[in-house]
N, C-alpha and C positions, 0 to 999 in steps of 0.2 A: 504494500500500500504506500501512494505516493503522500506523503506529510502534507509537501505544498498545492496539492492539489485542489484545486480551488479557491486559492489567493487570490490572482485575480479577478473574482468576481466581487471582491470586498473592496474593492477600490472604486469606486465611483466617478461618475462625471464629475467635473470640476469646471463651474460657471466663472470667470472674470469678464467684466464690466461687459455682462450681456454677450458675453465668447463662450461657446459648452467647449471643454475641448474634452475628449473620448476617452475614457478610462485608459485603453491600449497606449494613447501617447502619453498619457499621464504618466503610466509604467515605465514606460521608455526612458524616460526623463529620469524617475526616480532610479531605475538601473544605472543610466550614465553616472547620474551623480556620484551611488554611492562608490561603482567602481572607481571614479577618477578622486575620490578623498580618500578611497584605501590607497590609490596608486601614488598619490602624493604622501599620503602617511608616511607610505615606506621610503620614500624618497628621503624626506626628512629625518625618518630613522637613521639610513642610513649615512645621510651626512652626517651628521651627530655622531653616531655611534662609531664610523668608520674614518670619518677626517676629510672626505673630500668635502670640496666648495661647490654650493648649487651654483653659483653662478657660471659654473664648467656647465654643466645641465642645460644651462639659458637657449642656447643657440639647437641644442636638438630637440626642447621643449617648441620654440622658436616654429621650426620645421615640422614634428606632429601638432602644432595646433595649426597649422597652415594647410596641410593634407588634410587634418579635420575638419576644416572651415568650407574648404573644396570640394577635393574627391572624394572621401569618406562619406562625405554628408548626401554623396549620390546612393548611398546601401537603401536604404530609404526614405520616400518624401514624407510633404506635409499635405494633405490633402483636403478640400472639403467635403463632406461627408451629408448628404440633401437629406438624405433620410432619414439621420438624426438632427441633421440643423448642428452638426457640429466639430469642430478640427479633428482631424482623425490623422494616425499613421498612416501612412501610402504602404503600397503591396511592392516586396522587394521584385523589379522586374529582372531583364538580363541586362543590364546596361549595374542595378544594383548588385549582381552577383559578382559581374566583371569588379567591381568595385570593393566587393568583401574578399575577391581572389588578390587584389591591389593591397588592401590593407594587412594581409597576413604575410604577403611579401615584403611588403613595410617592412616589417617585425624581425621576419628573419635574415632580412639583406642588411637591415640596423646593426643586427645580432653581429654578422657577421663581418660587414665593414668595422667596428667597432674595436671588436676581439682581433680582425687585421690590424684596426692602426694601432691599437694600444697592447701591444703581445707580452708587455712585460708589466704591465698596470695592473692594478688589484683587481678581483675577481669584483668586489661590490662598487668598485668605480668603475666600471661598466655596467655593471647590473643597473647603478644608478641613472647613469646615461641613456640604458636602453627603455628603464620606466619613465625617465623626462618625456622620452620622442612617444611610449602609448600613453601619457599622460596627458601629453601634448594632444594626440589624435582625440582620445577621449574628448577632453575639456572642449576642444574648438567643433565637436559635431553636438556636443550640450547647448553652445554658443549658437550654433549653426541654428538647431531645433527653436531655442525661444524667439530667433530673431525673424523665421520662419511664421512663426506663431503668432510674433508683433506684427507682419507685415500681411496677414490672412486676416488679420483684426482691423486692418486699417481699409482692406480692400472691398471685404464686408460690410463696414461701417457707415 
């Protein structure tokens, strides 16, 4: 038996200033979130703990929230939804898939340029650097979604 199963139906629509926006993108939202505050957590654990400077970080955080702002944020839209009268998550097409295939190569091409140029750098100063750049993608497809959501609000309006 699955535990979480039926979570989401406990989430509810959520009305702002006469905007329903859909349980589904609500989720979505609260998913990005709380991944990209764990992924910074550990970031900051790790500076702390380990000695490197987030401002080594800046530049590949820099870079995932740029791809997240962008490409990423093509995985899925923001859609208007007639039949409920309200902002809905868009259905991942192929152009979003090619885009989730994009974002995993991210990850592992970061990985591995990273571990190339730094071959002799501690294992969690790259660790660090490789959570800056999916912190980065995170944050800036969070970014992507509300501003999405301002701009469905304005057009509606």
């Amino acid at each position: 038996m699955n535990p979480l199963r039926g979570i989401g139906d406990r989430v509810p629509d959520v009305t702002v200033n006469d905007l329903t926006i859909h349980k589904k993108l609500v989720q979505r939202l609260g998913i990005l979130a709380i991944v990209a505050t764990f992924l910074l957590a550990t970031i900051v654990y790790d500076a702390v703990r380990y000695g490197f400077t987030i401002l080594s970080a800046v530049p590949v955080f820099i870079l995932g929230f740029t791809l997240g702002m962008t490409i990423f944020s093509r995985i899925s839209g923001v859609v208007w939804d007639d039949e409920k009268e309200a902002v809905s998550i868009g259905k991942m097409d192929v152009v979003g898939f090619g885009v989730l295939v994009l974002y995993y190569t991210f990850d592992i091409v970061l990985r591995s340029v990273l571990l190339h140029a730094y071959p002799d750098a501690d294992l969690f100063f790259v660790r660090g650097l490789i959570l800056a750049g999916v912190f980065g993608a995170a944050f800036g497809r969070l970014v992507w979604f509300v501003l999405a959501i301002h701009k469905m609000h304005k057009r509606i309006a």
